[in-house]
N, C-alpha and C positions, 0 to 999 in steps of 0.2 A: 660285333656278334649280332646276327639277326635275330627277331625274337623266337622265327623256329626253333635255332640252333640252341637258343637258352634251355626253351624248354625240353629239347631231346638230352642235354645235357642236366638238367633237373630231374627227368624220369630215366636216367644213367647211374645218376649220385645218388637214386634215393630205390630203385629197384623195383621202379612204379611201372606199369602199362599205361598208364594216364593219368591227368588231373585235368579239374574243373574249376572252370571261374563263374560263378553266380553273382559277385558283388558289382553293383554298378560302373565302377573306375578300370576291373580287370575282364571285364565282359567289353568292355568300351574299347580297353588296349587292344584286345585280341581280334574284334571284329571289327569297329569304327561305328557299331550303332548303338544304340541304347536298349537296354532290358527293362526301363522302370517305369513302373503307372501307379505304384504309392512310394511318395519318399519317403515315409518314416520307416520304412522296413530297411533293413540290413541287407538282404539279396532282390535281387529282381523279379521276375515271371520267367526267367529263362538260363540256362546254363551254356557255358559255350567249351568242350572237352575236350584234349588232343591226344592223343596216341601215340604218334611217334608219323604219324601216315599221313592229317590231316585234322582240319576242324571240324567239331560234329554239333548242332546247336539243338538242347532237348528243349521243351516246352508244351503247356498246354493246349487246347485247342481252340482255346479264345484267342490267343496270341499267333499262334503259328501262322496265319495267310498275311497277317499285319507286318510282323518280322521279315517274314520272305520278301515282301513287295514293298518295305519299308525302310528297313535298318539292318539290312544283312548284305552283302556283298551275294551276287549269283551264284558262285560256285561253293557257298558254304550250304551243308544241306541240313534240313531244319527236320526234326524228330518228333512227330507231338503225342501227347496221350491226352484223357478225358480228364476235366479238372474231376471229376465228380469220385477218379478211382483213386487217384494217388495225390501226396504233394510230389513239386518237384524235387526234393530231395531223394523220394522212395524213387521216383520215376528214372534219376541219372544212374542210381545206385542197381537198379531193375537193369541198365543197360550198357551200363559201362563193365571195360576186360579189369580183373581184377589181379593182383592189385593196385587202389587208385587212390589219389588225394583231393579233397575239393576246400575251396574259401569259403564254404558254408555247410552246413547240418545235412551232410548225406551218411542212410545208416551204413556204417562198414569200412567206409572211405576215411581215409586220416586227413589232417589237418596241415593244408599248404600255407604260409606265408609269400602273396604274391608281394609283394612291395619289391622285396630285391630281386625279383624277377625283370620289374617295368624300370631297373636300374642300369646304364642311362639310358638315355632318350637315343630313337633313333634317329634318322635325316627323318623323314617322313612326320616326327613324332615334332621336332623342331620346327616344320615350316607349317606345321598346324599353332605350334604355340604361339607363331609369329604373329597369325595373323588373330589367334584370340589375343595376346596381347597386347597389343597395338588397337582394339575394339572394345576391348576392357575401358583401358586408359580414356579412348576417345570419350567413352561414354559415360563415365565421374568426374571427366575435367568438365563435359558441355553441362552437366550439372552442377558443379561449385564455381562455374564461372557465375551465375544466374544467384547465388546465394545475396542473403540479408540478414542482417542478424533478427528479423522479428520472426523468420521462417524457423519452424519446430522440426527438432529431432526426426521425426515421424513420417512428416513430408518431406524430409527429403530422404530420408529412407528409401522412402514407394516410390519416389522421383529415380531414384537410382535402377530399381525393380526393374522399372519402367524401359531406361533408358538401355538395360543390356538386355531385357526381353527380346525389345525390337530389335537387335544384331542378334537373337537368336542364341543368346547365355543366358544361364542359371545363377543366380546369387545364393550359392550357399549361407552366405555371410555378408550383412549388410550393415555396418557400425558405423553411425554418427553421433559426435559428441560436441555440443557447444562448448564456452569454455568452461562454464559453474563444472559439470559432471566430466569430462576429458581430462581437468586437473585430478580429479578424483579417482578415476577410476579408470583403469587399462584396457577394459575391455565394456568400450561405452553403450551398450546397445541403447538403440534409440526409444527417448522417450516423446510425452511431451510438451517438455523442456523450449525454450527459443537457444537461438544457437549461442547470442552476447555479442561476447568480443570476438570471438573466431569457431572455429571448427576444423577439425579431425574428422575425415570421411576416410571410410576404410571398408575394400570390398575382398572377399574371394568370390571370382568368376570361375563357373565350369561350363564347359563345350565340349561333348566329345569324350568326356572322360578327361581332359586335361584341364588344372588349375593354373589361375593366375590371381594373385595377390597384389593390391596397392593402396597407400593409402595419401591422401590431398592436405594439405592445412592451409584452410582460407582466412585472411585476419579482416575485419574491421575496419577501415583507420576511423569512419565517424566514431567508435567505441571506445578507441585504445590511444593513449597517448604514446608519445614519443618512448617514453621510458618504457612502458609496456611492450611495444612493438620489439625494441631491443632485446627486449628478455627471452619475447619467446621466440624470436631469432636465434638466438644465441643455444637455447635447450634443442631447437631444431636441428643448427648444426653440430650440436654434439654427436644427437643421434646418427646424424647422416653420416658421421666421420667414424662410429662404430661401424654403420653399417658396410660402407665400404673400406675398414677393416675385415669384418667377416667375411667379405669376400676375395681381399686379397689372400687371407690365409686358406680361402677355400681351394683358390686356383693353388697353392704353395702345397700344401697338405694331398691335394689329388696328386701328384706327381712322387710323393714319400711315402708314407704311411695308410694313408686314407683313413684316418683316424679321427672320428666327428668332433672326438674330446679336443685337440688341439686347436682346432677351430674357437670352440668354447672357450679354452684358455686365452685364445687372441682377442676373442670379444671383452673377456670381464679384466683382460689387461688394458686395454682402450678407455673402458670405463674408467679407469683408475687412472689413467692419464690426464684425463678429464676432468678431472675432481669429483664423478659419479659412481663410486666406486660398489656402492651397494646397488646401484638400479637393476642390476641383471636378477637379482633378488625378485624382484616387483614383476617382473613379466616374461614369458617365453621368449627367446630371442627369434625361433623361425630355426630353420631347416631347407632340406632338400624338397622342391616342389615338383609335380610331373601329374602324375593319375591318380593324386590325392591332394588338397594343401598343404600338407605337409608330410612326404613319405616318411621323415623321421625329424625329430626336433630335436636340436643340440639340448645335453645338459653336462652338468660334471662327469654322471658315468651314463654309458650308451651300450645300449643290447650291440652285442658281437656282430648281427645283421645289417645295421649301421654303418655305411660307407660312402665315404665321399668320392663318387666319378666324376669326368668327364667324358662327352659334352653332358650339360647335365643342369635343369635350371634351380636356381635358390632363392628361396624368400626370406631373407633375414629383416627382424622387426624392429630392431632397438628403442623404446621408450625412456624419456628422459623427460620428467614432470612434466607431462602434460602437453610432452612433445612426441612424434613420432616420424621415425624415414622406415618408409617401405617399398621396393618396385619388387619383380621379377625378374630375376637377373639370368641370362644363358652363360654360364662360364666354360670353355674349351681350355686345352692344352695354351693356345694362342693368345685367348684375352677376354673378354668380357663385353657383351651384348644386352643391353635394358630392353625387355623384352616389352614391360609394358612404359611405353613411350611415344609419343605423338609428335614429336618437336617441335610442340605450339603451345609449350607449359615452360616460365621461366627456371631456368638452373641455373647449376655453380658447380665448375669444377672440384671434387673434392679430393683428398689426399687420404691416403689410409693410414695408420699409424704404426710404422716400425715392419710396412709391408709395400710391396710396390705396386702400387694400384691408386691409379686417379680415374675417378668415374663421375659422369654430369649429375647431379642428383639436384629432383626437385625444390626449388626455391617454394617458399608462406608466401603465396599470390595474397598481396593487398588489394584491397577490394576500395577503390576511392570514394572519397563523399560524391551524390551525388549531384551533379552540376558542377563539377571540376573537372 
């Protein structure tokens, strides 16, 4: 289903004339360009409305000849008013057929949930993710290749900024954890900390309005002995062996029910095969990813909107002390594509547990002494 046909189907089901996307991820799905010049706000500087007819994009008039000749496709036509009479909320709700729904504060208009709208991905939506994935990865592995353990949290944080700037991504999300605070805590933001024995480097990249998720663990060996190395080998591939659990029950579950909870139950069942039985406790395990990081995240129970398609990609996180496997995975009816992947980062085939799915997943790049 096209996304036209979604949405003439969404103002079918719901008895609308129209709805509006203002928030950055569903303005991004609908046209391919960007609406935003402050991040911290929730909508953009511009609305992108449909009807049933076509695209209609309102906006100010600081923005409007920028958007036109910038981030809108030709044939979308751009509507602007005076910042100084209205916001844009008064401005869509002044111009849109009523009745309408929009993703942010227009007065009149009710309230759309886009997420299951950008459920799944289209061709189009996929050979974009391809190549941010694939640009993603390039550019946190050319940075953990370079690591040391005297380098700080912090610097390599901005090292990362940096390095997906320049391909022209955003880092929503930029977590590096040496080993002191990555044992610790699951959600390492970067301090400044040195890294130790190893490191957990963990990004969400956005391009375009689509997300990619991954995360690197580089080890030591001048740091870490034998025994150590083992260990957190060992907590690595636990993780990994959930993670590509979660995804064989993903592809299994798209095809029955599309029920997120079973998924979840294949996950905290892995765990417990593992002898990690509580971890799923300790951290989100991940979800469905597309035009957000995560359009929904498994838990025990999941809002009814919550569904697992195909083709359609997933970021499942597993943590297991201080270990963690992450990629972005494309899963189809057919099988399974690591979206964020370079094929110049060591793996291992892994096996899923009690599900049919083997997938290459990132090997703990040792990092040797130097001069060996």
């Amino acid at each position: 289903m096209t996304k036209q046909e979604r949405l003439d189907a969404y103002l079918a089901e719901n008895d609308l004339e129209a709805v509006w996307f203002a928030r950055p991820n569903s303005f991004a799905w609908l046209t391919g360009g960007s609406n935003v010049v402050d991040r911290e706000g929730d909508a953009g500087v511009a609305a992108v409305g449909y009807d049933g007819d076509g695209l209609e994009v309102v906006t100010n008039n600081i923005e409007a000849d920028r958007l036109r000749d910038e981030e809108l496709p030709e044939d979308v036509p751009v509507t602007e008013f005076d910042w100084y009479r209205q916001s844009l909320g008064e401005a869509v709700a002044d111009r849109s057929p009523d009745p309408a729904a929009a993703d942010f504060d227009a007065p009149g208009l009710q309230s759309v949930d886009a997420s299951p709208l950008r459920q799944p991905l289209t061709d189009e939506d996929v050979e974009n993710y391809r190549e941010l994935g694939r640009e993603t990865a390039e550019a946190v592995e050319a940075v953990c290749r370079e690591l040391q353990p005297g380098d700080t949290e912090s610097e390599v944080a901005s090292a990362l900024r940096v390095a997906l700037s320049a391909r022209g991504i955003e880092a929503p999300v930029a977590l590096v954890g040496g080993s002191e605070r990555a044992g610790k805590y699951r959600h390492y933001t970067p301090t400044d900390a040195e890294l130790g024995e190893y490191a957990l480097v963990s990004v969400t990249a956005e391009r375009h309005g689509l997300h990619a998720s991954t995360t690197r663990t580089v080890a030591f060996e001048s740091e870490m002995d034998d025994a150590d190395l083992n260990e957190l080998g060992e907590r690595h591939h636990a993780a990994r062996i959930v993670a590509v659990t979660a995804l064989g029950a993903t592809q299994a579950i798209s095809g029955l029910s599309g029920d997120p909870t079973g998924v979840f139950q294949a996950i905290q069942a892995a765990y417990e095969h593992l002898g990690h039985a509580d971890e799923w406790e300790r951290h989100h395990q991940g979800g469905a990813a597309g035009f957000a990081g995560r359009e929904w995240i498994a838990a025990p129970e999941m809002a009814e909107s919550a569904e697992v398609t195909t083709p359609m990609a997933y970021a499942w996180n597993p943590t297991v002390q201080g270990a963690k496997s992450e990629d972005t995975v494309l899963v189809t009816e057919d099988g399974f594509e690591v979206l964020t992947d370079t094929g110049r980062w060591p793996t291992t085939a892994v096996d899923a547990y009690d599900y049919d799915a083997v997938i290459e997943c990132p090997d703990v790049l040792v990092q040797e002494d130097e001069g060996e």
